[in-house]
C-alpha positions as CSV (number, residue, x, y, z in Angstrom):
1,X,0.0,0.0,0.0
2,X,1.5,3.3,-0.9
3,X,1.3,6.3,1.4
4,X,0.7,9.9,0.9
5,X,4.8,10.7,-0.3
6,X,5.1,7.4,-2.7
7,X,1.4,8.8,-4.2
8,X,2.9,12.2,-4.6
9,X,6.4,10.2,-6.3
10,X,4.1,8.5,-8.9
11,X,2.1,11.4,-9.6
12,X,5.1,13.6,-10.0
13,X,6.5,10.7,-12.4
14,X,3.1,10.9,-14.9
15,X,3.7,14.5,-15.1
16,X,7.2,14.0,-16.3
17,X,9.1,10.5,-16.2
18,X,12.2,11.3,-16.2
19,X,12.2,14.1,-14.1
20,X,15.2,13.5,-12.0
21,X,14.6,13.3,-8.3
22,X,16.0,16.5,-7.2
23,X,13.5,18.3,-9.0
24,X,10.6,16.1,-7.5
25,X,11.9,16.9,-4.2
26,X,12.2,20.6,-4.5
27,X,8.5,20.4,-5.9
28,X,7.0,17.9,-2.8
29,X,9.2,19.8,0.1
30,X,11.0,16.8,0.7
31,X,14.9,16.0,1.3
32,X,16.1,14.6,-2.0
33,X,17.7,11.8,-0.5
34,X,14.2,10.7,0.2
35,X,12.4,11.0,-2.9
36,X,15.5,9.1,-4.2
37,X,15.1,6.3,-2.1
38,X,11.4,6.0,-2.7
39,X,11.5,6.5,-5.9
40,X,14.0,3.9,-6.8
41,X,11.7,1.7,-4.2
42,X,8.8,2.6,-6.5
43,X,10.5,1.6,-9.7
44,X,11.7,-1.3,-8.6
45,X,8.9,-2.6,-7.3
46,X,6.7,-2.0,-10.9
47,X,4.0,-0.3,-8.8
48,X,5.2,2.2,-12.0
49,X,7.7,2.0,-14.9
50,X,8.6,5.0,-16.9
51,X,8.2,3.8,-20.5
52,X,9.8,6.0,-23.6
53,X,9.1,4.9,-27.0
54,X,9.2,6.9,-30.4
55,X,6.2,8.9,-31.9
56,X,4.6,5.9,-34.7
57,X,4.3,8.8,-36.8
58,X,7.8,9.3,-36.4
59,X,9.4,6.2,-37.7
60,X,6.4,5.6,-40.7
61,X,3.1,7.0,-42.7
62,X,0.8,5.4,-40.3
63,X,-3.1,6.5,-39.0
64,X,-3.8,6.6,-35.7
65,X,-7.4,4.7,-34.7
66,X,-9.5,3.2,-32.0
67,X,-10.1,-0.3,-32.9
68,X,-13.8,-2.2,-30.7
69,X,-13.2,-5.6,-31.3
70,X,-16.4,-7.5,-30.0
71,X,-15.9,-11.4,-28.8
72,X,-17.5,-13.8,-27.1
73,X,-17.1,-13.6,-23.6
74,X,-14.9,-16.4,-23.1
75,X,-12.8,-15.1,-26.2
76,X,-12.0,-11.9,-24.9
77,X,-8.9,-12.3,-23.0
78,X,-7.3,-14.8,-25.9
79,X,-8.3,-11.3,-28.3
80,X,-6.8,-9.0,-25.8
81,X,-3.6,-10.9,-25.1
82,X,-3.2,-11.6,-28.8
83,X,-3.5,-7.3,-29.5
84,X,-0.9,-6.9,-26.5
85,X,1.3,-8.6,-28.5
86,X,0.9,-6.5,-31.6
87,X,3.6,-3.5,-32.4
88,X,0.8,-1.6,-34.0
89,X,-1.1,-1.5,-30.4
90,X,0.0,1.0,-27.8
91,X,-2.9,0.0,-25.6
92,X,-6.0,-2.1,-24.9
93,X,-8.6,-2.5,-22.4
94,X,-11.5,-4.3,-21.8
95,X,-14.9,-2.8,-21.5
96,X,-17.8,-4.1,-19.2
97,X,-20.9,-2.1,-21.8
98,X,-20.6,-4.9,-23.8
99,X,-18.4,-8.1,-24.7
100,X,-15.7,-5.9,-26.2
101,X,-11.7,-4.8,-26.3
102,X,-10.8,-1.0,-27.2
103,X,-7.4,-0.4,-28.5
104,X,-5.1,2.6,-29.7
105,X,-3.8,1.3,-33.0
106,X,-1.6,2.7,-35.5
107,X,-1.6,1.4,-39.1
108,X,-0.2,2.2,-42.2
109,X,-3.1,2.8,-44.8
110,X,-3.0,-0.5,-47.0
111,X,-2.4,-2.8,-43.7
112,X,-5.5,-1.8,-42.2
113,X,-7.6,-4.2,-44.3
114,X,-4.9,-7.6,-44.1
115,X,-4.9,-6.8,-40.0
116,X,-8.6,-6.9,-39.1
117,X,-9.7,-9.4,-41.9
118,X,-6.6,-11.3,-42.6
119,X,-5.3,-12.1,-39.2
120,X,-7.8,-10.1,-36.6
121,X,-11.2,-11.7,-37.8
122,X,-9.5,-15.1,-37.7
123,X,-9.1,-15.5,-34.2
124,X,-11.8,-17.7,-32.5
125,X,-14.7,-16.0,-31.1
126,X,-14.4,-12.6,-32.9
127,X,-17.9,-11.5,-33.5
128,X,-16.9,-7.8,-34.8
129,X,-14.8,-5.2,-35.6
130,X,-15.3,-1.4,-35.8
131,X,-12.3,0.6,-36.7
132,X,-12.8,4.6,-36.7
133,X,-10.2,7.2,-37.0
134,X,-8.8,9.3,-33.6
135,X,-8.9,13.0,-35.6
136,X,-7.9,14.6,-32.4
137,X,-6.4,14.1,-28.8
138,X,-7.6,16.9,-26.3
139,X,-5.2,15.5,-23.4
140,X,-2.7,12.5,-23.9
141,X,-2.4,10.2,-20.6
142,X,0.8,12.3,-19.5
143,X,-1.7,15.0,-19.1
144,X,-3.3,13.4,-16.2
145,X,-3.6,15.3,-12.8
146,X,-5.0,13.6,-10.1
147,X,-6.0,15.5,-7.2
148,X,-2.4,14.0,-5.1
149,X,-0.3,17.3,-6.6
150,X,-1.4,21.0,-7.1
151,X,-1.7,22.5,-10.8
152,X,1.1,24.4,-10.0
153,X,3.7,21.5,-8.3
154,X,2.4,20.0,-12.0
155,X,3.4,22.9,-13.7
156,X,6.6,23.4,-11.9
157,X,7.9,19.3,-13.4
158,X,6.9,20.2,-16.4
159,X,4.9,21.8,-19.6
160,X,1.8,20.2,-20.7
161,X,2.8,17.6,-22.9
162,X,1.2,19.1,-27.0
163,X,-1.4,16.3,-27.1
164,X,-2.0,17.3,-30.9
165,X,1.4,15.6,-32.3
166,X,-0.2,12.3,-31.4
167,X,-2.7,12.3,-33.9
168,X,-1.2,14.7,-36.2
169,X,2.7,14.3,-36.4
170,X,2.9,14.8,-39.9
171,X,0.3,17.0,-40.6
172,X,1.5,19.5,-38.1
173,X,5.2,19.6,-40.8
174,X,7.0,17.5,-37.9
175,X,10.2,15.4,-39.7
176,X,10.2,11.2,-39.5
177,X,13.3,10.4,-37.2
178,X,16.7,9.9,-38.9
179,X,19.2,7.4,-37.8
180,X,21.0,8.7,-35.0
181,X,18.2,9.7,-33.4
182,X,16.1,6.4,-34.4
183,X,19.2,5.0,-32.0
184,X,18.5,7.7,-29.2
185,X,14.9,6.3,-29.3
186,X,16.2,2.5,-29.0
187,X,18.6,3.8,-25.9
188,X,15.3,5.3,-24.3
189,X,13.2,2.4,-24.8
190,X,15.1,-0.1,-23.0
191,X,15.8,2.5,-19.9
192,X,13.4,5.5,-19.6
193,X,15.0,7.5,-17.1
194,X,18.3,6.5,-19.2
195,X,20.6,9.3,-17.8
196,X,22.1,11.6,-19.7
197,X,25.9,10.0,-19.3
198,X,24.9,6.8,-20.3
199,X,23.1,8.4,-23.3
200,X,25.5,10.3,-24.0
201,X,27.8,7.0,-24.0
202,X,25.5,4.9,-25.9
203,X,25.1,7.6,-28.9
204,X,29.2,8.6,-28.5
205,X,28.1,12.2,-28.5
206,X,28.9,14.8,-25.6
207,X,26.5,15.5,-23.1
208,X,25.1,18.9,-24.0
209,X,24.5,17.2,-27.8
210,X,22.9,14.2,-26.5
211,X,20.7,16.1,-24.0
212,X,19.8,19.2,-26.8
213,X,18.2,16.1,-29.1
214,X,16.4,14.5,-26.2
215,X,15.0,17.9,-25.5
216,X,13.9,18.6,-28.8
217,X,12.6,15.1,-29.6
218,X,10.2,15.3,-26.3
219,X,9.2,18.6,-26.9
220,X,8.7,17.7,-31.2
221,X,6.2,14.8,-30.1
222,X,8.9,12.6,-32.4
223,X,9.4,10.6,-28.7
224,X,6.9,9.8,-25.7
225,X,7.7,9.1,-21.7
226,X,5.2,7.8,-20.3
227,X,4.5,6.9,-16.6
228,X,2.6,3.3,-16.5
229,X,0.7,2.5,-13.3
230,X,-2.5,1.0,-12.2
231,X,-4.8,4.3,-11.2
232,X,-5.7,2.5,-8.1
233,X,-2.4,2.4,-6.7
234,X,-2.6,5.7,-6.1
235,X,-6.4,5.9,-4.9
236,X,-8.2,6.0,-8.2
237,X,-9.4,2.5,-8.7
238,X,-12.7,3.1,-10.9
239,X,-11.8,3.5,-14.4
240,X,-14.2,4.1,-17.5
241,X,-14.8,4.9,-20.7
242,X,-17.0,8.0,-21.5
243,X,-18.1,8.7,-25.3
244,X,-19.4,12.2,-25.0
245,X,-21.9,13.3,-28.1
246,X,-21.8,17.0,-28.7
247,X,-23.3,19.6,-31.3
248,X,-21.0,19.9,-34.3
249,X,-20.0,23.8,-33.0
250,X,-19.8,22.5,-30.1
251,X,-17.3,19.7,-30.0
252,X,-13.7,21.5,-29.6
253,X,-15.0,23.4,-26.6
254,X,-16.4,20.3,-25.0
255,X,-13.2,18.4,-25.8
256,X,-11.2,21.4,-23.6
257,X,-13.1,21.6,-21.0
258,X,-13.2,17.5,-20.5
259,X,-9.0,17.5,-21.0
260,X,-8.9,20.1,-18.2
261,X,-10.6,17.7,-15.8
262,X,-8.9,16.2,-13.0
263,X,-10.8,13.3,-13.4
264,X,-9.5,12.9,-17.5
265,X,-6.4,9.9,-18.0
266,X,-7.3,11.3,-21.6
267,X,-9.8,12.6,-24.2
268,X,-9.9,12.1,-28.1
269,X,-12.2,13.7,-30.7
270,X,-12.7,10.1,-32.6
271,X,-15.1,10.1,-35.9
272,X,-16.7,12.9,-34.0
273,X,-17.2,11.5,-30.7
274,X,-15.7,12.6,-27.7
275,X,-14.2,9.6,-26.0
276,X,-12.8,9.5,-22.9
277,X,-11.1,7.8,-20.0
278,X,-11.5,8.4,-16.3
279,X,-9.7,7.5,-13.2
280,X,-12.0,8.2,-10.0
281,X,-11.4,7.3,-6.1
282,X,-15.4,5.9,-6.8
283,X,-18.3,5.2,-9.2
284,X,-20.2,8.4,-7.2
285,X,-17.3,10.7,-7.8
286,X,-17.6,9.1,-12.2
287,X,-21.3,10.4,-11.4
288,X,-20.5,13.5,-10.9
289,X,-18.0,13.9,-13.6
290,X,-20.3,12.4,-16.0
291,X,-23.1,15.2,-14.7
292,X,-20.5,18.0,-15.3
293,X,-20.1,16.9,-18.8
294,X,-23.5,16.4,-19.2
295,X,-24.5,19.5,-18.5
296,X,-21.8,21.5,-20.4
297,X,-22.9,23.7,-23.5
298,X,-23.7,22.0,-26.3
299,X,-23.3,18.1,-25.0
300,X,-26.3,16.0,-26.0
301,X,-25.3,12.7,-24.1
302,X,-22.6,10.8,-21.9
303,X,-22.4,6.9,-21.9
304,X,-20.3,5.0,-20.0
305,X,-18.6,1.5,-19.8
306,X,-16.7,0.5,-17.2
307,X,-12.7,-0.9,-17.4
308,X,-12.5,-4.5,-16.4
309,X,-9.4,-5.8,-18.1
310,X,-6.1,-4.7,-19.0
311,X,-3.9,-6.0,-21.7
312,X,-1.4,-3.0,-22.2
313,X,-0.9,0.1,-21.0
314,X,1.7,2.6,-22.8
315,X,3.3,-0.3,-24.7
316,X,3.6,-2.4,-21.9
317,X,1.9,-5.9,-22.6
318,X,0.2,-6.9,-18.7
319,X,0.5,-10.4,-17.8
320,X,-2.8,-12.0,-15.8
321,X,-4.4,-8.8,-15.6
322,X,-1.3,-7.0,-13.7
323,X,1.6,-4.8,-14.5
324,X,4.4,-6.7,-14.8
325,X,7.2,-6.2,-12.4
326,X,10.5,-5.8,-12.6
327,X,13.3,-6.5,-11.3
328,X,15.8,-3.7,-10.7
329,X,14.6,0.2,-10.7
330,X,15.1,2.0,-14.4
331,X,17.3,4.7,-14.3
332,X,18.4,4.1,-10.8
333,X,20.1,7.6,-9.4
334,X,19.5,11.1,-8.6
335,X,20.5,12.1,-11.8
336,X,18.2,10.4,-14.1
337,X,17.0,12.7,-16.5
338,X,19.1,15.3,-16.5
């Protein structure tokens, strides 16, 4: 069970992953050697990971989607576990409004048909597919801010995170990684809060070159850090999944006011939908949220289904349900990230 300072840790970790622990102490009040020690503890322990991976976008001409594959309900964790294992998935849940998986997927444009009916439709107990295109995120899961920080101990680890370069990379005029920094990508995917030494080591570059790409490549959207955690370690144990209808004039405003909840892991415009997940502390507290939406200009409906499964989370494939653990803490030192 994690107490108040190991909650405040994680959350300071979603906000940025590899801010290094010095930073997170100044912003908690703490003595660093403590937020160190807990933090390591923390990693270690795969209560949370920090996870970097490059942008899709970044490395190929792909879409981004959300997949609803519908199964039989003794068919859904073989459907889920065989997703998890898919590249193309970042991450896939299972959803209690019907028999069903959602997934983030990204696809080049002539694989989209092979995937679903080639190889996805073959798996036993498929009953349907329904593949739409995200247009839009309004808040990417890094985004999150549970109620354990203030906005401004959030804003003091780090900028919001541009949740537009997840959908849009190439549309906004961002560049595909080249080599060298294709390798800076692989250096951060096996250690997240890779320091800046060893990166610097690994790409045979100097410091203040290896930190300057880094730096641009976070801030370009070309690479993502992500914190990965179960909510409810941290005292938000009722996850869902809103799709939010709006009027057409309606829908950006809705979109920003629902990515500036606390309550919002993240928020997509998809086909013109506004789809949603929550973390909550309880299904009254979802009940709330859901009637704050509700009753926001222009919003003509909320539905919900709850989260009962998950496969992956951030590129991390769960095994049984959990969060894998690991053995030794990534990045291990007070210097990780800088």
């Amino acid at each position: 069970m994690l107490d108040d300072l190991d909650r405040q840790i994680v959350a300071a970790l979603v906000r940025n992953g590899r801010a290094p622990w010095r930073l997170i102490a100044e912003v908690l009040g703490q003595q660093e050697r403590t937020v160190a020690r807990r933090g390591n503890r923390l990693l270690a322990s795969g209560a949370v990971r920090v996870q970097s991976f490059p942008s899709p976008a970044a490395l190929a001409p792909v879409d981004l989607y959300m997949l609803r594959v519908t199964a039989a309900p003794c068919a859904i964790t073989t459907a889920g576990t065989w997703l998890a294992g898919r590249p193309e998935t970042h991450w896939i849940s299972a959803l209690s409004g019907s028999s069903e998986c959602i997934v983030e997927l990204f696809l080049e444009r002539d694989a989209v048909g092979a995937f679903l009916y080639g190889e996805l439709a073959a798996l036993e107990g498929v009953r349907d597919l329904s593949l739409e295109p995200i247009f839009e995120y309004y808040r990417t899961v890094s985004g999150w801010r549970p109620d354990v920080l203030t906005l401004e101990q959030y804003e003091a680890l780090s900028p919001s995170e541009h949740p537009q370069f997840a959908a849009q990379y190439m549309e906004l005029g961002m560049q595909p990684l080249d080599e060298p920094n294709r390798a800076l990508a692989e250096l951060l995917r096996a250690n997240g809060r890779i320091t800046i030494e060893e990166l610097a080591a690994g790409l045979g570059v100097s410091k203040a070159t290896a930190s300057r790409r880094l730096e641009t490549l976070i801030a370009d959207g070309a690479v993502y850090v992500r914190a990965v955690l179960d909510p409810a370690s941290i005292g938000y144990p009722v996850e869902g999944l809103l799709t939010v209808r709006a009027e057409a004039s309606a829908l950006d405003a809705a979109g920003r006011y629902i990515a500036d909840l606390p309550a919002t892991r993240w928020a997509a415009n998809v086909s013109g939908r506004i789809l949603v997940q929550t973390a909550t502390r309880s299904l009254a507290e979802l009940h709330a949220v859901m009637q704050g939406i509700a009753a926001h200009p222009g919003v003509t409906g909320v539905d919900l289904s709850l989260f009962t499964g998950i496969f992956k989370r951030s590129t991390v494939a769960y095994l049984n349900g959990k969060l894998p653990q690991v053995g030794v803490a990534a990045g291990a030192g007070a210097g990780a990230g800088k």
